[in-house]
C-alpha positions in Angstrom: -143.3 38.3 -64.1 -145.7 37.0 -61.7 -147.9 34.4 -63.3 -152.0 35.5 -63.2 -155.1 33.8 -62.1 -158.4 33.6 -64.1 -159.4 37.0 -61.9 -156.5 38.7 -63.1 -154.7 38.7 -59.7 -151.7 36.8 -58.3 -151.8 32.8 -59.0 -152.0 31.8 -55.3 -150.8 28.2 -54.6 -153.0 25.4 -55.4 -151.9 22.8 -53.1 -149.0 21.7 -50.7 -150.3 18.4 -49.5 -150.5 16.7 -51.7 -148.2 18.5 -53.7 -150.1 19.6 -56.9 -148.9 21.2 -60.1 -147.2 20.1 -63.1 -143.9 21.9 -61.5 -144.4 20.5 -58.4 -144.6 23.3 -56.8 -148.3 24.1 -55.2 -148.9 25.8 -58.0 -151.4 26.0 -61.1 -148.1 27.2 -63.1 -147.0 26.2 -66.5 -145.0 26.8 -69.3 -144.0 25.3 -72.7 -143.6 21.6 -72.3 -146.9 21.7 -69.9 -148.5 19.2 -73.2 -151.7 18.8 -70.7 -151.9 22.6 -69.4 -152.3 21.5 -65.9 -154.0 25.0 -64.9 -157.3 24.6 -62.9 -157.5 23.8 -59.3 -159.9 21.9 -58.6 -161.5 20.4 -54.9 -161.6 16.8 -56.0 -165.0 14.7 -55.5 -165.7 11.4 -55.5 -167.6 11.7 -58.7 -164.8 13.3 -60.7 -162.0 10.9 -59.6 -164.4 8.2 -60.7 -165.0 9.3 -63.8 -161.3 10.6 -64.0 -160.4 6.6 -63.7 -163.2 5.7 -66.7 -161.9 7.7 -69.2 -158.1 6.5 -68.3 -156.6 9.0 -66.0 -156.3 6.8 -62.3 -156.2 9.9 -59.9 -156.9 7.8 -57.2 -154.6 4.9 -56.9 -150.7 5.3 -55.0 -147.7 5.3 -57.0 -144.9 5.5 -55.0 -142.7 5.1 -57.8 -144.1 8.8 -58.8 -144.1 9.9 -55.0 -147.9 10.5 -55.5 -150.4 8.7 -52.7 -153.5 9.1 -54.9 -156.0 11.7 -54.4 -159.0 11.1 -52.6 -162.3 13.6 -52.2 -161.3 17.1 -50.8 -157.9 16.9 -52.2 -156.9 20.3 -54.2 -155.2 19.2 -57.6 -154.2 21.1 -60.5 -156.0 19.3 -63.7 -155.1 19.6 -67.1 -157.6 22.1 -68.4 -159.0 20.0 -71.1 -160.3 17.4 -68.7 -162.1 19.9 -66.5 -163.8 21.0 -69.7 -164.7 16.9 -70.5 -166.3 16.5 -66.9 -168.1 19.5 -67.3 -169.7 18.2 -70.4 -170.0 15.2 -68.8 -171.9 16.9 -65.8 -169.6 16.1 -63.4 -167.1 19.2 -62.9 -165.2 19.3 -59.7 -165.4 22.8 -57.5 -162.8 25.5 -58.7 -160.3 27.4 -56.8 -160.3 30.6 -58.7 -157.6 32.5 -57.4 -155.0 29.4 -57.3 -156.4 28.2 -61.2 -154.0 30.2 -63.9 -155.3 33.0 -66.5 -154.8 30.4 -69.2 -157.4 28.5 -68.2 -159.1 30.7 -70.2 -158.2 29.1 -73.4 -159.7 26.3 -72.8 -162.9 27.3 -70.5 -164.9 30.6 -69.8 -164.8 32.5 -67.0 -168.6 32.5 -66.6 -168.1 28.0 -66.3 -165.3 28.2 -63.8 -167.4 31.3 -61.8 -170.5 28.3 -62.3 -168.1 25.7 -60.5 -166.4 27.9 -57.8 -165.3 26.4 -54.8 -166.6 28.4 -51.8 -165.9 27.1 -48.0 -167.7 26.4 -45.8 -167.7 29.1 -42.9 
């Protein structure tokens, strides 16, 4: 079965470079042993990856032992769903692809919060 997105269409792929998802795969996709639900994907900002790194999750810096180069501001990333929902509270949300970010998202946030965070590019 084709996993959903929070619009009730195909999960499309999050991101390639760098390689995002808690699979590994470009995709917002998860299953039982996904303890963090890594299911929104979210444009990262400067703001968010700083506050990321305050409350002890270091998006930013390489480790090559994990094959991950750090994310930097316009990165796409798949976050763990609970610490989209902490930035929000905190203000400080990152921009949401909806149609990469996976229907269980929806445990965690509403609809209406991601739709108030949407990414939309620029034309």
């Amino acid at each position: 079965m084709t996993p959903l997105n929070v619009l009730g269409t195909a999960l499309v792929p999050c991101s390639f470079d760098p390689l995002t998802g808690y699979m590994r795969d470009g995709c917002c996709s998860t299953d039982e042993s996904d303890a963090g639900s890594h299911l929104i994907c979210a444009r990262m900002t400067a703001e968010f990856l700083a506050f990321s790194q305050a409350v002890g999750n270091d998006l930013s810096t390489p480790r090559p032992e994990w094959r991950f180069r750090g994310l930097k501001p316009g990165d796409r990333w798949c976050l763990c769903a609970t610490r989209w929902r902490q930035a929000l509270l905190a203000g400080l949300a990152p921009p949401v692809v909806l149609e990469c970010t996976h229907e269980r998202a929806l445990e965690f946030v509403s609809l209406d919060d991601l739709k108030q965070h949407e990414y939309h590019r620029p034309h």
